[in-house]
KETIFI-347122 format. One line per 3 residues: their letters; for each residue x, y, z of N, C-alpha, C, CB. Coordinates in steps of 0.1 Angstrom, whole numbers, plus 5000, padded with zeros to 4 digits. Glycine has a CB too. Layout:
% residues N
A> X,Y,Z,X,Y,Z,X,Y,Z,X,Y,Z; ... $
END
This chain:
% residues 67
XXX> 5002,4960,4828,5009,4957,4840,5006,4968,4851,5025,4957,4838; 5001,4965,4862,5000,4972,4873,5010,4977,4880,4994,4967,4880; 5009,4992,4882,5021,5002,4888,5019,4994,4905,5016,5024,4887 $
XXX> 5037,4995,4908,5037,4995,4923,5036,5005,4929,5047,4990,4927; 5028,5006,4939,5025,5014,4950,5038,5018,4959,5013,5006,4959; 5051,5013,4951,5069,5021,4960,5064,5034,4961,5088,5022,4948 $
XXX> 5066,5043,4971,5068,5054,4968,5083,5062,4974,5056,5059,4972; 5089,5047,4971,5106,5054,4978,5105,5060,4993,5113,5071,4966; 5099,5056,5000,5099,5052,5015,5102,5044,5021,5091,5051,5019 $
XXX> 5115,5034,5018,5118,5023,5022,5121,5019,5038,5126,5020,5014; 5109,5018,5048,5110,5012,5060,5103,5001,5068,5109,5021,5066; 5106,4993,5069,5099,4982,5077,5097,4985,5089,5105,4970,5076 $
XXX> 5081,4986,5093,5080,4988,5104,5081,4972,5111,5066,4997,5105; 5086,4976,5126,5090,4959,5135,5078,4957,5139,5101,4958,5149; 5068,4968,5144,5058,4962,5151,5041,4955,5137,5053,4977,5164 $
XXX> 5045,4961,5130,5032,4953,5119,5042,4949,5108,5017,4966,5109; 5053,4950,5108,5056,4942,5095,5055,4947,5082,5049,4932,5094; 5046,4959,5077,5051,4968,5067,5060,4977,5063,5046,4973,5066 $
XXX> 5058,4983,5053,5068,4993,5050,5058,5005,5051,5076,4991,5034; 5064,5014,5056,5059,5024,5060,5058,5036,5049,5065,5025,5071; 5063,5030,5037,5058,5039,5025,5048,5033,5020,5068,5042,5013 $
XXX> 5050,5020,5018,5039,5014,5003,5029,5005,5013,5049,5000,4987; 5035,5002,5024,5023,4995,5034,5018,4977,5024,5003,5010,5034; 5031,4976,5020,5034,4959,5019,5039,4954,5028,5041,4954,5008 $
XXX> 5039,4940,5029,5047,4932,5034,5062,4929,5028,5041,4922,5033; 5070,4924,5033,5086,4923,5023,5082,4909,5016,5106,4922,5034; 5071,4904,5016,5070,4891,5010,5062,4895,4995,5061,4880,5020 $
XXX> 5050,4907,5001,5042,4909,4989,5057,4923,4981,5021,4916,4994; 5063,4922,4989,5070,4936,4979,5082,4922,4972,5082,4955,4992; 5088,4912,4974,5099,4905,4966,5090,4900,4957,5109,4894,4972 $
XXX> 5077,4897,4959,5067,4889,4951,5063,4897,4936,5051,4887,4961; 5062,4911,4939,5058,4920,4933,5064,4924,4917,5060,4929,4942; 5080,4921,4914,5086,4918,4902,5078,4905,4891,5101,4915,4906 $
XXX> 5077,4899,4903,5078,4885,4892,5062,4872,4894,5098,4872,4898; 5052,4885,4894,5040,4878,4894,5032,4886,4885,5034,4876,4907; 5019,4878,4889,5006,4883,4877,4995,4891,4875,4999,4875,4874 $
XXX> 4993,4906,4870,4980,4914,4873,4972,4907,4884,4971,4916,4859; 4969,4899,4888,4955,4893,4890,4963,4891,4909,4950,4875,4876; 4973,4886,4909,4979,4889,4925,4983,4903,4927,4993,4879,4928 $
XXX> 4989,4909,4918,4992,4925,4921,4982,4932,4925,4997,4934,4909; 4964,4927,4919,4954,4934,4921,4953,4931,4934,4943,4932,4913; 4953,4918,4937,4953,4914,4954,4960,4925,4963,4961,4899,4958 $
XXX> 4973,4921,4962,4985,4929,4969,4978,4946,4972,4999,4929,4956; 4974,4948,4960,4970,4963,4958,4959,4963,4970,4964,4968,4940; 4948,4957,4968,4935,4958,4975,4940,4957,4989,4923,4947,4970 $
XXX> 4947,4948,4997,4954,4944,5007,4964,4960,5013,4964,4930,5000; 4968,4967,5004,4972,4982,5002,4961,4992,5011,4970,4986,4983; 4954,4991,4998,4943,5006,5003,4936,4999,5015,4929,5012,4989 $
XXX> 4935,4988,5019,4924,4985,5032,4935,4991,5043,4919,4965,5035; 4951,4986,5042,4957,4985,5055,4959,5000,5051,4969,4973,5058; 4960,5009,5043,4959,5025,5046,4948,5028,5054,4957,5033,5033 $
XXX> 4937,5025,5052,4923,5030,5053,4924,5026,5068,4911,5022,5044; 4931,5019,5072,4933,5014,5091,4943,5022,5093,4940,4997,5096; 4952,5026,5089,4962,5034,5096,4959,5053,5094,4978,5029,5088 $
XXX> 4949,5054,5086,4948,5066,5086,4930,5066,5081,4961,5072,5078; 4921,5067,5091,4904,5065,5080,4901,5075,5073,4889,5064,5088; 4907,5085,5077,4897,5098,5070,4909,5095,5054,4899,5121,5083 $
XXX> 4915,5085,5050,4928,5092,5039,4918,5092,5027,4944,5081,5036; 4919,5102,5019,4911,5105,5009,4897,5106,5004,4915,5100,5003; 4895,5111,5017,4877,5117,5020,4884,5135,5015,4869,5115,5045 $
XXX> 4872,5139,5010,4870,5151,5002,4869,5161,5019,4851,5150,4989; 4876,5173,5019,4875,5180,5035,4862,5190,5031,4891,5192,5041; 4862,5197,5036,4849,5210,5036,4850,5220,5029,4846,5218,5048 $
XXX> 4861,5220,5023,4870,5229,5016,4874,5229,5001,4882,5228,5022; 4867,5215,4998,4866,5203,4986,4879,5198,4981,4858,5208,4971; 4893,5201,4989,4903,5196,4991,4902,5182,4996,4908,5203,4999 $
X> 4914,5173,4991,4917,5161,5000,4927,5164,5008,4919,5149,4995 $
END
């Protein structure tokens, strides 16, 4: 079973429609109990893209070899 990406941030943003911790939808987050690895992988991938828009540099290595 695939871990949910909650990280106990619970806010819906009004203007995109996410939650501003886990960066689901409230449809892919009720969906999220009672479905199958294979849509959670979706959900997930759907995750890291809409991070990767809200923040590009998130988890690029710095100069420092920190992230």
């Amino acid at each position: 079973m695939l871990q949910s990406p909650c990280i106990n941030i619970c806010k819906m943003d009004a203007t995109s429609g996410l939650c501003t911790g886990c960066f689901r939808t409230i449809d892919e987050i009720t969906l999220w109990s009672r479905t199958d690895d294979a849509t959670r992988a979706g959900i997930l991938a759907a995750v890291a893209r809409r991070r990767l828009e809200q923040s590009p540099t998130a988890g690029e290595v710095r100069g420092d070899g920190k992230r």
